[in-house]
N, C-alpha and C positions, 0 to 999 in steps of 0.2 A: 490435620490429615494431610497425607502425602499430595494428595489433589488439588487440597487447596493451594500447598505452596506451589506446583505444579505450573495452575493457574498466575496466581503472584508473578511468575517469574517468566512468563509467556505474555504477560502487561509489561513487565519492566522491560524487556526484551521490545515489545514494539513502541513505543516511549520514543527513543532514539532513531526508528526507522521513519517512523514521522515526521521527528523534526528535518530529516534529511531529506524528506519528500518534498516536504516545502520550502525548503533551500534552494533545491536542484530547481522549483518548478520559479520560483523567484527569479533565479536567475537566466531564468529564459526568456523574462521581459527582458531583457537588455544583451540582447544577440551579439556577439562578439566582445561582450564585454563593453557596449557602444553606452553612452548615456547622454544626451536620452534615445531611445531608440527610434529610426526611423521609420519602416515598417515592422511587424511580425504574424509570424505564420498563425494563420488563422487558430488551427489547435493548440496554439497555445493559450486563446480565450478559453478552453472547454477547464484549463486547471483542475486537471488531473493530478498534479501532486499535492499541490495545497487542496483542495475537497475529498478528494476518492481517496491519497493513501498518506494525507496528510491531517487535515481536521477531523474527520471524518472518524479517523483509526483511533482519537483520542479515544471516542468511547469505549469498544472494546477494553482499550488499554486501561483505563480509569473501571471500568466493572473488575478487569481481573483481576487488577491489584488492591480494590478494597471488599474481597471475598476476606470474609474474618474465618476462626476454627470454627467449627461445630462446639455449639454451644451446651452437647450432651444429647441433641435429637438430633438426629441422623435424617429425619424428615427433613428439619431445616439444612441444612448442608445438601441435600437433592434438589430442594427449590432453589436453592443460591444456585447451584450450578447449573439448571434448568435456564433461569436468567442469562446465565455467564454464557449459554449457548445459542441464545437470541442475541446478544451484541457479537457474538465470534458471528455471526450471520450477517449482521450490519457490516464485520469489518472484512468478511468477504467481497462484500458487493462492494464495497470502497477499493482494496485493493484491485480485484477485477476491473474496474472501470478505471482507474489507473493505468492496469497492464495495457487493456485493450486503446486506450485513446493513445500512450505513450510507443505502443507497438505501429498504430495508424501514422502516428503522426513521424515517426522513424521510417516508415515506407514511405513516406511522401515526399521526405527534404524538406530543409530549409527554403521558405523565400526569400529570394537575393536577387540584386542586382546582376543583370547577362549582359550580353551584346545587346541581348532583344530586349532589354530595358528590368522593370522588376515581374519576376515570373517563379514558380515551382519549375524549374527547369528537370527535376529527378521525379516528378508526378507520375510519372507515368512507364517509371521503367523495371517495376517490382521489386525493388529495392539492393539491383543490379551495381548501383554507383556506390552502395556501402564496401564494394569487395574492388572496386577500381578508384582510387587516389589521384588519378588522370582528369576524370572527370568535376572533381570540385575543384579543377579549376574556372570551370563553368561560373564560378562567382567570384566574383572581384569586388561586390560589398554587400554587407559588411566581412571586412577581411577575418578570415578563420569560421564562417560562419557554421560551415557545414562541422569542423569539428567541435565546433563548441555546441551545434543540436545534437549528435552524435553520442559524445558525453554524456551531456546533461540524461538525453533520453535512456539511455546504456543505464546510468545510475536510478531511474526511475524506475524503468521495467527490472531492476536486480533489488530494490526496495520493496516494491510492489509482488514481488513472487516470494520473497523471504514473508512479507506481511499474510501473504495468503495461506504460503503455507503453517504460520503460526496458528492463525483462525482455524484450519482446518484442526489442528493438534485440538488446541481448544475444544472443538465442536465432538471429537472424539473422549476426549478425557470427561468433558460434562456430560453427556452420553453415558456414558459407560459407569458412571460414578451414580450420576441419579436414577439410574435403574440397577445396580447390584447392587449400592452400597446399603439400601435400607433394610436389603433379605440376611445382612452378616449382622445385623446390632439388634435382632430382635429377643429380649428379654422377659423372665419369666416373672410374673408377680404373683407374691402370695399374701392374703390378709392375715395378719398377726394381731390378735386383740388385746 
């Protein structure tokens, strides 16, 4: 059925956005490309790419792509896709929490080294320093810091909205599948002796 491959190919589709979630969020331990790093900004413990739009999204992605055809009962193929629309809800809430901690954590700047020592020097300025280049000069270590959060975050929240909006499609097509598809296959039987 159209649905299922549908499904198949909205799994293989987040497969790849995953593994990029957890690249990007890897690479945020080591700020600047520094190793080993010396400090890091606290949001980066929350690992928002590797949990929320990274491990997290495997499920999703693993229900969608092993949804098989309908096996001739069209009942069955409403319940598969009933499922498929309980994990597109799991892989909501992953990328969501994704979006949300990698959007926080972009408002707030990198920790780096000031004049004033090690500080969130952009905390507090609503995320005013992302549109002035002037001001990361405000850190001098680790060198590039601010554009290597900037980045990383940029690819996280553009992962994390593709991942969401996948889930959503999902959550619409299994919907829409398990409640119309079983009122078109209903068949007439008659006994023949």
């Amino acid at each position: 059925m159209c649905s299922m491959g549908f499904a198949r190919s909205l799994g293989f589709a987040l497969l790849p956005l995953a593994v990029c979630c957890i690249v990007a969020n890897v690479l945020m331990f080591f700020p600047g490309g520094q190793f080993p790093p010396e400090r890091l900004s606290k949001l980066v413990w929350y690992m928002m790419g590797i949990g929320g739009g990274g491990v997290l999204m495997f499920l999703p992605a693993g229900v969608f792509i092993s949804l098989g055809k309908c096996t001739g009962c069209c009942w069955n193929e409403s319940f598969m896709m009933c499922g498929s629309v309980m994990a597109a809800l799991v892989g909501l809430a992953g990328s969501g929490y994704c979006f949300i901690i990698s959007a926080m954590a972009m408002l707030e700047g990198p920790q780096c080294f000031t004049s004033m020592g090690w500080t969130y020097p952009f905390a507090n300025d609503g995320g005013r320093y992302l549109l002035d280049k002037q001001l990361w000069l405000q850190c001098l270590q680790p060198v590039n810091i601010v554009e290597w959060n900037v980045t990383l975050l940029s690819i996280q929240l553009g992962l994390s909205g593709l991942e969401f909006i996948i889930c959503v499609m999902q959550v619409i097509n299994g919907l829409v599948t398990a409640v119309c598809r079983p009122c078109c296959y209903k068949q007439d039987y008659t006994l023949n002796a």
